[in-house]
PAFIDO-277665 format. One record per residue (C-alpha): residue in one letter; x, z, y; residue number from 0; chain. Coordinates in pm, 1 decimal, padded with zeros to 6 digits. Example, Ala and Ser with C-alpha at 12.3 -4.5 7.8 and 13.67 -1.06 7.14 Angstrom:
PAFIDO-277665
 residuo       c1       c3       c2 num cadena
       A  01230.0  00780.0 -00450.0   0      A
       S  01367.0  00714.0 -00106.0   1      A
***
This chain:
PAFIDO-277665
 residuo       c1       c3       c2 num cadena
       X  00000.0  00000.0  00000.0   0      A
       X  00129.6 -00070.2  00354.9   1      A
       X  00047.1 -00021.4  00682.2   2      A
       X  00040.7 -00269.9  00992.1   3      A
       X  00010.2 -00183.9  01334.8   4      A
       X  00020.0 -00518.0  01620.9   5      A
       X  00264.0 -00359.8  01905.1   6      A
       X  00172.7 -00584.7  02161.5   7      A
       X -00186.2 -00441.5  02127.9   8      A
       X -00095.6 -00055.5  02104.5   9      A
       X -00164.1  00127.5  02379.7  10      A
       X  00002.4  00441.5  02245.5  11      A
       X -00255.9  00669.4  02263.1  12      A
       X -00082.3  00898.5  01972.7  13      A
       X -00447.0  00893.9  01783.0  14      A
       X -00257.4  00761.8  01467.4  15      A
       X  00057.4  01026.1  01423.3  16      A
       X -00194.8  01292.8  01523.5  17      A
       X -00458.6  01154.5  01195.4  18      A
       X -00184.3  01067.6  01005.8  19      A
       X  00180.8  01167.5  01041.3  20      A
       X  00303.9  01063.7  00727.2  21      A
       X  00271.2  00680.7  00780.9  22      A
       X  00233.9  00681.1  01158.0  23      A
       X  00453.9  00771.5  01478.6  24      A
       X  00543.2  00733.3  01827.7  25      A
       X  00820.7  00536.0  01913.3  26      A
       X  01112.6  00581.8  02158.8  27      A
       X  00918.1  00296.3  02364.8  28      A
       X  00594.1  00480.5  02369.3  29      A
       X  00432.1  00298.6  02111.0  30      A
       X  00311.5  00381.9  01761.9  31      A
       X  00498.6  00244.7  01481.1  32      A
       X  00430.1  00242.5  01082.3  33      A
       X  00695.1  00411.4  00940.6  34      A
       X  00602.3  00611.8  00623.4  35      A
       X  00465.8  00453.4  00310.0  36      A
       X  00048.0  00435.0  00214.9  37      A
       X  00008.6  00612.3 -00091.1  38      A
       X -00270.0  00801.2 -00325.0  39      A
       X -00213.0  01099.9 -00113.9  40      A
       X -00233.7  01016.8  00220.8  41      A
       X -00422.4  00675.2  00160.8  42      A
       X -00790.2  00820.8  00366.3  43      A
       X -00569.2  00975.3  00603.5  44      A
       X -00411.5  00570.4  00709.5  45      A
       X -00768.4  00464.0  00700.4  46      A
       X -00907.4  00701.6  00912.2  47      A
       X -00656.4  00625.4  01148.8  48      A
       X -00682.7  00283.1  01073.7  49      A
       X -01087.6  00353.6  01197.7  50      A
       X -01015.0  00545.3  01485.4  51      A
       X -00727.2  00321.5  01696.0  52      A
       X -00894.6  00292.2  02025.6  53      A
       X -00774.6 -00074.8  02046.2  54      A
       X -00839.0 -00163.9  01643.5  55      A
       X -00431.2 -00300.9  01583.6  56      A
       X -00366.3 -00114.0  01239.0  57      A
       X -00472.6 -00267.5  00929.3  58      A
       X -00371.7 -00068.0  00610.9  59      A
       X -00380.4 -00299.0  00289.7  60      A
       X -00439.8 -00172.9 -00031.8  61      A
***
């Protein structure tokens, strides 16, 4: 499973490291960044920030 977010639509709100630290975090730019793999364990965690994004640029494939 992976995680995708589109940069250049990311407003860096910090709604996805706050849902789901594991996979998601700020950047030194101020933008959010997919660095942690999707798994079984934190797979409705990447979803629900994958729901929530403000701005709807994370896509987490299963």
């Amino acid at each position: 499973m992976n995680a995708i977010i589109d940069r250049d639509g990311c407003i860096g709100c910090g709604l996805c490291p706050d849902i789901c630290p594991e996979v998601f975090r700020i950047a030194d730019d101020g933008l959010a960044e997919a660095y942690g793999e999707v798994t079984k364990d934190n797979v409705d965690n990447a979803k629900r920030a994958e729901n929530s994004c403000p701005v709807s640029v994370i896509t987490v494939e299963e």
